[in-house]
N, C-alpha and C positions, 0 to 999 in steps of 0.2 A: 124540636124539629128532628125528624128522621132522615138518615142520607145512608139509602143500601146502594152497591156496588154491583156491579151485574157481572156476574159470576164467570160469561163468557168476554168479557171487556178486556181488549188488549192483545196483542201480538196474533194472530193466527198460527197456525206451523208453518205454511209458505215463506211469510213474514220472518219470523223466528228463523227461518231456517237460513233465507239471504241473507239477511242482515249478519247470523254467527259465521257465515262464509266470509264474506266481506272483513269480516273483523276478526278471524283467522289471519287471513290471506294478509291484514295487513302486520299483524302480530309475529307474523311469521316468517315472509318475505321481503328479499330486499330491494327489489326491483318497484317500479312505479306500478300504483294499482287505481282502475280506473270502473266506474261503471257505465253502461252504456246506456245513458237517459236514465234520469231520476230513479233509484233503486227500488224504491216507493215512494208513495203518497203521502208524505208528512215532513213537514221544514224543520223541525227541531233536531227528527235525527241525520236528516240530509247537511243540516249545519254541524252535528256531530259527527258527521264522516268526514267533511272539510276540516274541520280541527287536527282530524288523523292521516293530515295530506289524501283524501281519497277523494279523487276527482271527479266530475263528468264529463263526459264526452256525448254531444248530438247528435254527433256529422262523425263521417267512419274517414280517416284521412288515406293517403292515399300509401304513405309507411308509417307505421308506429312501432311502435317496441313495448314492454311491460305488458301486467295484466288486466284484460278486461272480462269485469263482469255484466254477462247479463241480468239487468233485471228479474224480480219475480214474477210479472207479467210478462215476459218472454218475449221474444222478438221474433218476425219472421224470419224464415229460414236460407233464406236469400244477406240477412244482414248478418249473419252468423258466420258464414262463408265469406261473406268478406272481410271481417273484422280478422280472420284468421289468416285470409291471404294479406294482407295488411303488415301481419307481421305479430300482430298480438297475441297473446296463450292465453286462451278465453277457458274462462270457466262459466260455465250454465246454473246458474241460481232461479230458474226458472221454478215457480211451485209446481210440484207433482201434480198437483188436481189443475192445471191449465196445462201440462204437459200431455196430461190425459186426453184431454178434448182437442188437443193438437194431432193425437194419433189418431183420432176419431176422423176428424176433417181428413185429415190426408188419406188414409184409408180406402173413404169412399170418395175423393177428390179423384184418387186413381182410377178410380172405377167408372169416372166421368158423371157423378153426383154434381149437383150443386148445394152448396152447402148455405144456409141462413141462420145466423148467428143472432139471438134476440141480446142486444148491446148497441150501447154508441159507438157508435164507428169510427170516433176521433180518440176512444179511448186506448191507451199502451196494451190492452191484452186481449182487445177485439182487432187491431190493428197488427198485432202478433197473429191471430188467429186466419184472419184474413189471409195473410201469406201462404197456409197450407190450402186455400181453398184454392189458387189459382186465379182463370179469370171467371168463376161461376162462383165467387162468393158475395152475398148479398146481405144487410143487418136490416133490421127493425126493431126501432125503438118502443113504437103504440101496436095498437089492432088495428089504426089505420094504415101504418105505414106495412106492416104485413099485408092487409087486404089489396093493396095497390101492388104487391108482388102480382108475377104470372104465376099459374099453378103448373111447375116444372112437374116432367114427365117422371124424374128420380132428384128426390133431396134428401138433405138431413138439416134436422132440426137441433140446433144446440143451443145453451145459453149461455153467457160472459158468469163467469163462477160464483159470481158478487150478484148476481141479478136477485131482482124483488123476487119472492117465491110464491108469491099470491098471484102478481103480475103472468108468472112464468106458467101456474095451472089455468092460467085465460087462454095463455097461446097452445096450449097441448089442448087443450077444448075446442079451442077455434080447430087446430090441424086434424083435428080426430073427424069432427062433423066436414070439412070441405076440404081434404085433401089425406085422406084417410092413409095411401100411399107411402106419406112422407115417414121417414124411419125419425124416431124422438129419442133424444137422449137424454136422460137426467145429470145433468153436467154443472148442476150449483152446489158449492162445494157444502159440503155438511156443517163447516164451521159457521158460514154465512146463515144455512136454515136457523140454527141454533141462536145466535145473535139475535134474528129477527124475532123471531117464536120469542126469545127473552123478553127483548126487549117490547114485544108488543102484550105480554104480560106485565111486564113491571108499570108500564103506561097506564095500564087499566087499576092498576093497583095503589099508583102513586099519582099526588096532584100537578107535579112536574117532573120532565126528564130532561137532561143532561147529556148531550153526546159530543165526544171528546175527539178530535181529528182534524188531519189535515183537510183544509174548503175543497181541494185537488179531488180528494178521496170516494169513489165510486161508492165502494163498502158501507162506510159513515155517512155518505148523503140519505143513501137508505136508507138508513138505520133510522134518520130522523124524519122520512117520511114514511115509514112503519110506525111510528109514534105519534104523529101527527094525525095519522089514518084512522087513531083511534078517540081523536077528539081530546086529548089531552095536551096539554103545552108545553113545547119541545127548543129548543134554545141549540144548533150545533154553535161551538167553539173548537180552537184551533190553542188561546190561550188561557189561563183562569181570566185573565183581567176583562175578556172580552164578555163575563158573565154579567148581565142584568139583573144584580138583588132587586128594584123596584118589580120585576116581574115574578121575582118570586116571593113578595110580603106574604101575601097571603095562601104560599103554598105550606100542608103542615108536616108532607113527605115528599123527600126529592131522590128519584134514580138516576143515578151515572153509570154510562156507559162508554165503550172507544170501539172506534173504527180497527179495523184489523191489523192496522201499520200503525197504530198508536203505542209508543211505550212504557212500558209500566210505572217509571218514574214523572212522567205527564199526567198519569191518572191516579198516582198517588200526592204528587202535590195541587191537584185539582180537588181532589176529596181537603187533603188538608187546610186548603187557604178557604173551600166555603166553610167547613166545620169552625175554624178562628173568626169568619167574619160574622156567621151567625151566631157561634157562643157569647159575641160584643155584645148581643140583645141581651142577655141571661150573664149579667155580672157573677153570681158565685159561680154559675158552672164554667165562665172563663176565667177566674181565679185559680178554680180546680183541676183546670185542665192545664195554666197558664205555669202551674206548679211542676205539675206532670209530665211536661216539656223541656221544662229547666231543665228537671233533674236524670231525665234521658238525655239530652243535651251534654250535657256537662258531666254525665259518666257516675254524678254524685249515685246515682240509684244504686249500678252497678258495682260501686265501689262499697255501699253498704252491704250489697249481695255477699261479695267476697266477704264482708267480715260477718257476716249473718253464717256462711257456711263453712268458715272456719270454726266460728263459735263450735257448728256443729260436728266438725272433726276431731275437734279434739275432748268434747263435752262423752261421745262414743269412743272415746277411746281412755276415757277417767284421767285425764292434766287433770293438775291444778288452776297451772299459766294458761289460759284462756284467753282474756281481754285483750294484754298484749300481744300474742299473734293474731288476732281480729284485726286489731289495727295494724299493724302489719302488714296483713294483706291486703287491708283497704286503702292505704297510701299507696304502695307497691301498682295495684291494680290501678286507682285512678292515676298516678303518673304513667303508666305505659299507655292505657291506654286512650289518655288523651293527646298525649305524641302521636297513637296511631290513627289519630282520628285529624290530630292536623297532618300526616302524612299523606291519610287517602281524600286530602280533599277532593283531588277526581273525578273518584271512582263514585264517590259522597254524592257529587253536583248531577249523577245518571241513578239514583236509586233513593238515594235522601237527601236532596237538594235544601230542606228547611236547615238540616245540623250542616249541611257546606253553607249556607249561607252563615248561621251561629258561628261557625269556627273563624269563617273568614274578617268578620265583622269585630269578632273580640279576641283575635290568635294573641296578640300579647297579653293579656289578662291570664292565658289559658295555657302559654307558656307556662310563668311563672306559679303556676298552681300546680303543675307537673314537675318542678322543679323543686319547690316546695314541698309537695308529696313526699317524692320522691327520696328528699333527703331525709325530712322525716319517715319515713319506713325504714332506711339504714341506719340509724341514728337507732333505734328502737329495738333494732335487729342486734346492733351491737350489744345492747346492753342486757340482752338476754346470752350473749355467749358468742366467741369468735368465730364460732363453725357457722354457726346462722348466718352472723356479720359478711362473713366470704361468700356463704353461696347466696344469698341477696346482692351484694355486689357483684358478683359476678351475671348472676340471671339480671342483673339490671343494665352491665355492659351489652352484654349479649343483644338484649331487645336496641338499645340506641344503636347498634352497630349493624340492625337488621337490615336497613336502607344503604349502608357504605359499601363502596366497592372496595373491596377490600380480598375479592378471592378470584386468582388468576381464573382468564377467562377459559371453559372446557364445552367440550361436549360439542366442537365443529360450528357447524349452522348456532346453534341454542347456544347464543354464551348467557352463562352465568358467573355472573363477577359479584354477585351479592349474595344474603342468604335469602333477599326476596324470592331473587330469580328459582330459586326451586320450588317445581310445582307440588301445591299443597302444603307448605314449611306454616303460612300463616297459624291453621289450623291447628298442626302439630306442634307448635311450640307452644301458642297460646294456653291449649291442652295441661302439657307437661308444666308450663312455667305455675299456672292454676294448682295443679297438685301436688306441685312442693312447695309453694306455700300454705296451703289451704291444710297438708295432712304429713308431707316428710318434715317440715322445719319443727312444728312443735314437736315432733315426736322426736328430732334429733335433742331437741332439746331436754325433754323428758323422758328419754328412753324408753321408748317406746316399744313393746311387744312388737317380733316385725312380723307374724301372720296381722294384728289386728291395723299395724299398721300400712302393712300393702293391701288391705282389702280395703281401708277406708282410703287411699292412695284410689284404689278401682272404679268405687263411687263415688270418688269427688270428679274424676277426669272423666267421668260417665256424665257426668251431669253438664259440665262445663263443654265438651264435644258436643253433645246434643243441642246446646245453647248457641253454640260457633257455627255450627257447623249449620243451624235451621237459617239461622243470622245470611249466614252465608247464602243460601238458595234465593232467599226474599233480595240477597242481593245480587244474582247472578247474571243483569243485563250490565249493568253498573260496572262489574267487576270483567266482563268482557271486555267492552268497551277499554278500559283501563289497559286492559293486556294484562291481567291477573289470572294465572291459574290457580284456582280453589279448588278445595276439595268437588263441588258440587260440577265443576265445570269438567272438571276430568271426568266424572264418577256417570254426569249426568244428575237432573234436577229427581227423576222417582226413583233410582236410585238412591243418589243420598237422603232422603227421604224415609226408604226402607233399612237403610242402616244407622239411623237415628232411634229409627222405631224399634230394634231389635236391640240397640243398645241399652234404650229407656228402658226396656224390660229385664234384661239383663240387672240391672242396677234397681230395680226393683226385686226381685228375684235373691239380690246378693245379701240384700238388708235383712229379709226374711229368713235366710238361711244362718246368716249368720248370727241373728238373734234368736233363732230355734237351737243353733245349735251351741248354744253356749259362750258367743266369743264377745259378742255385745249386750251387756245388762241393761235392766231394769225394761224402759219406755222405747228402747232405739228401734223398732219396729215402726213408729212413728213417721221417722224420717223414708219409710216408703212410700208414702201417702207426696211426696217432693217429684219423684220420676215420673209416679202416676198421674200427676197433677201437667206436666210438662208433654206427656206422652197423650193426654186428651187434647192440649193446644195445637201439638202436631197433626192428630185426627183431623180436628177441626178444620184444620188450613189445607189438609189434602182433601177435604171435601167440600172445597170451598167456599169456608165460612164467610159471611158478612162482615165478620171482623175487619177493621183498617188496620195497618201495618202499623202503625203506632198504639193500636191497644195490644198487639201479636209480643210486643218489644216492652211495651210496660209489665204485662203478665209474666213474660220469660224472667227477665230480668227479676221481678220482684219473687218469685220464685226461691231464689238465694238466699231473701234477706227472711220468707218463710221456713225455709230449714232450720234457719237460727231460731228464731220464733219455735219451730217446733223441739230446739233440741232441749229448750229451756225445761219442760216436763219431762228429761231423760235422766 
C-alpha cells in the first residue's frame, strides 16, 4: 500500500499566522485572552486553545476587559468597533488575503458599487465581508442564484478566498458574456488554488483520497469535492477513527490531504495510525516497523547513535579507550533524554502524539531505565578517572535541574526562574552536553591533542545541532503551543533551516580540511560522507518530500550510529 501526503496539506499562512498570535498573546500576557467566534474551523485545536484558558466569545457584551482576537476570517467592521468600545484591546488576526478583498469591497462600496461576493452567506468571512459592502451587498452560491440577481448598473465581483476555482472561472465567464461592466477580482487565495490543483492531481493518480479537517470547514469540504469531481473515492474526516478501512480494501494507493486549519500533528498521526493499521495485513513489515518505533520511542536508537559517534571521535582522534566512552554516552544520553521526553509530554501530545501516548502509558517502566542509565554511565565515568566522574556528574545535575525553579525571577514582564525559561537553552545545551561527551571526555581522558580535539569537539556539536535543531522545526506547532521558545521559533522555520544547511556544510568542509591537511589519518575523510548524508534529508524536507516524519526521525537518528559504522575503516 502506498500513502503520499500532499505536500500543500495543513496550516495555510492565515491559519499559521492567528493561531501563532493567539498563542503568543497567551504566552505572553497576563490579562484574559479571548477570541471573537471560533478562531477557525477545526475542534481539536479550538479544544487546544480551551486547555490554554483561551476562550470564545459570540455576543460582544456590553463591558469587557482583556484581549480580544479577531478571527482569521474577520469580522465586519462594525463589530470591531464595538468590541473596542466595550472595553477590550483587540487585536486583528484576520488573514491578509481576506483583509485584501475587504479593502476591495469598501473601496468601491464608497463609491456606491454594489458588491457580490460568490460565497455562502452564513459563512464567518462572507459574513465579514458583507460588512464592508453596506446595504448593496449581495452572495451567490450557483449560476442560478447569480442569474436571479439584477444586472446592477456598477458592481464588483469577488470571491470568499476558499472558493472552488473551477466553480469561480464559470462566474467570471458568466460576467464577462452578460454583464461585461462588472469589475472582477481574482480574490481566491493562491494557497486554496494550490490545495485544489493538488489535490485533484493526487485523485487522478491514486485509488483513494483522504481529507483531513474540521466538518465546519469551507476549505476541506472542497477539497473533497475537487476530489470527488474526479470520479475517485474521497472519504472527509475530522478524526483517524472516523476512517472506513472496508472502503479502502481494495484501494492499492491512498492520498492525504488537510484543510487549511488542520494541524500538522492531526495529519501526522492520521498518516501514522493508517500506515499501523494497514501494516496489520503485512505481518513482517509490521514487525519491521513495529521494531522501528520501539526503538524511536524509547530513545534506544538514539542512544546507540551517541555511542556509534563517540566510537567515531575518538577512533579520529587515535584513543585506545573507545568502547567505554561509547557507553558512556549512550547511557548518559538515553537517561536524559528520556527524562526530557517524560517532561515534554505536552508539547509531545501537539506534534508526536503516538510517543505522548508511549511515555504516558509506560512512564514508570521508563523512569527507572533513566535512572538506571543514568547511574550506569557515572559508574563507568568514574572508573575511567575523577575529572570524567565530575564533569558527568555534574552535566547530569545540570540537565535534572533544567525544569527546577531554581533561578530568582528577572527580566520584568518575562520571568525566568528556570533554565527552561531561556529562549533557545534546549538547543544549546543539548549541543554542548553532546560534545563533551561525544569528543572532550575521552580526550580529557587520554590527552588529547587540543587542535584535533576542539575540531572534532566542532564536528560533533555540528552534527548533533543540525539533528536538534531539524528535530525542532518538525516540532514547532507543538512547541508553540507549549509556550517553548526554540531555536526555530525565535529564528523562524526557513531560517533555521538555512542555518542547519550551512552548518552541515561547514562540518563537512572541516572533515575534509582537516584530513587533507594532516591532523586526521588514514580513512577519516570518510566520516564526511555522515553531514552530507544528513544535509540531503534536509533538502528533501525543504522540498517537501513524501517522506513521514517518522521515516525523517528514523534516518536522522540512525545517522549517528552510521558514523560509528563508518569510523570502523579509519
Amino acid at each position: 500500500m502506498k500513502i503520499t501526503i500532499a505536500k500543500t496539506a495543513g496550516f495555510c499562512m492565515g491559519v499559521r499566522r492567528a493561531v501563532d498570535m493567539v498563542l503568543d498573546a497567551s504566552n505572553q500576557a497576563e490579562e484574559p485572552i479571548f477570541t471573537y467566534g471560533p478562531l477557525i474551523h477545526n475542534p481539536q485545536v479550538l479544544e487546544m486553545l480551551e486547555t490554554k484558558k483561551i476562550f470564545r466569545i459570540d455576543t460582544i457584551p456590553d463591558r469587557g476587559e482583556g484581549i480580544v482576537l479577531i478571527r482569521a476570517h474577520g469580522v465586519p467592521p462594525e463589530d470591531e468597533t464595538a468590541l473596542k468600545k466595550a472595553g477590550f484591546t483587540v487585536v486583528n488576526a484576520t488573514c491578509p488575503r481576506v483583509v485584501r478583498v475587504q479593502v476591495i469591497i469598501n473601496k468601491y462600496a464608497q463609491k456606491g458599487y454594489s458588491t457580490i461576493i460568490i460565497g455562502d452567506k452564513n459563512h464567518p468571512e462572507v459574513v465579514g465581508l458583507l460588512g464592508y459592502a453596506g446595504q448593496k451587498g449581495y452572495t451567490a452560491t450557483s449560476m442560478e442564484q447569480l442569474g436571479c440577481l439584477p444586472i446592477f448598473e456598477n458592481a464588483v465581483v469577488v470571491a470568499q478566498t476558499t472558493q472552488n476555482t473551477v466553480f469561480y472561472d464559470q462566474i467570471k465567464a458568466w460576467c464577462t458574456k452578460n454583464a461585461p461592466h462588472y469589475k472582477i477580482f481574482d480574490t481566491i487565495c493562491g494557497s486554496t488554488e494550490k490545495r485544489q490543483s493538488e489535490v485533484r492531481h493526487l485523485a487522478r493518480q491514486n485509488d483513494a483520497v483522504i481529507v483531513v479537517g474540521g466538518k465546519q470547514s469551507g476549505n476541506t469540504k472542497r477539497l473533497v469535492q475537487v476530489a470527488l469531481e474526479t470520479g475517485t473515492h474521497a472519504m472527509h474526516i475530522e478524526n483517524v477513527w472516523e476512517i472506513d478501512y472496508k472502503a479502502l480494501n481494495s484501494a492499492k494507493s491512498i492520498a492525504i490531504t488537510a484543510g487549511a486549519s488542520t494541524p500538522n500533528w492531526i495529519i501526522n498521526d492520521t498518516c501514522e495510525k493508517i500506515t499501523q493499521t494497514l501494516q496489520k495485513q503485512h505481518p513482517l513489515l509490521g514487525m519491521l516497523a513495529g521494531t522501528r518505533d520501539f526503538l524511536l520511542k524509547t530513545n534506544l536508537l538514539l542512544a546507540l547513535g551517541a555511542g556509534g559517534l563517540t566510537y567515531a571521535c575518538a577512533r579520529i582522534q587515535g584513543f585506545p579507550q573507545i568502547l567505554v566512552h561509547s557507553a558512556i554516552a549512550m547511557f548518559y544520553v538515553l537517561s536524559m533524554q528520556i527524562l526530557n521526553n517524560i517532561i515534554t509530554i505536552k508539547s509531545d501530545t501537539y506534534h508526536h502524539p503516538a510517543r505522548a501516548a508511549f511515555y504516558k502509558a509506560h512512564q514508570g517502566f521508563l523512569r527507572v531505565l533513566a535512572l538506571v542509565s543514568g547511574a550506569a554511565g557515572i559508574y563507568l565515568a568514574y572508573t575511567t578517572g575523577w575529572i570524567s566522574f565530575c564533569i558527568l556528574g555534574a552535566m547530569t545535575l545540570l540537565g535534572l535541574s533544567y525544569n527546577l525553579k531554581r533561578i530568582p525571577p528577572v527580566f520584568g514582564k518575562k520571568t525566568i526562574t528556570r533554565i527552561k525559561d531561556v529562549s533557545g537553552s534546549k538547543t544549546i545545551l543539548i549541543v554542548f552536553a553532546w560534545g563533551i561527551v561525544t569528543s572532550l571526555l575521552p580526550a580529557i581522558v587520554n590527552s588529547g591533542r587540543p587542535l584535533i580535539t576542539m575540531t572534532t569537539f566542532v564536528f560533533s556539536t555540528g552534527l548533533v545541532f543540525a539533528r536538534t535543531a531539524f528535530f525542532d522545526v518538525l516540532a514547532i506547532q507543538g512547541d508553540r503551543i507549549a509556550g517553548k521558545e526554540t531555536l526555530p521559533i525565535l529564528l523562524g522555520e526557513h531560517l533555521s533551516l538555512r542555518l542547519i544547511h550551512y552548518i552541515l556544510v561547514f562540518d563537512f568542509c572541516i572533515i575534509l580540511i582537516a584530513h587533507g591537511g594532516g591532523l586526521f589519518n588514514n580513512n577519516a575523510f570518510l566520516l564526511a560522507f555522515v553531514p552530507l548524508f544528513m544535509l540531503l534529508l534536509i533538502r528533501l524536507h525543504k522540498k517537501d518530500s513524501l517522506l513521514s516524519r517518522r521515516q525523517y526521525e528514523f534516518m536522522i537518528e540512525s545517522s549517528f550510529l552510521f558514523a560509528g559504522l563508518m569510523a570502523v575503516f579509519i
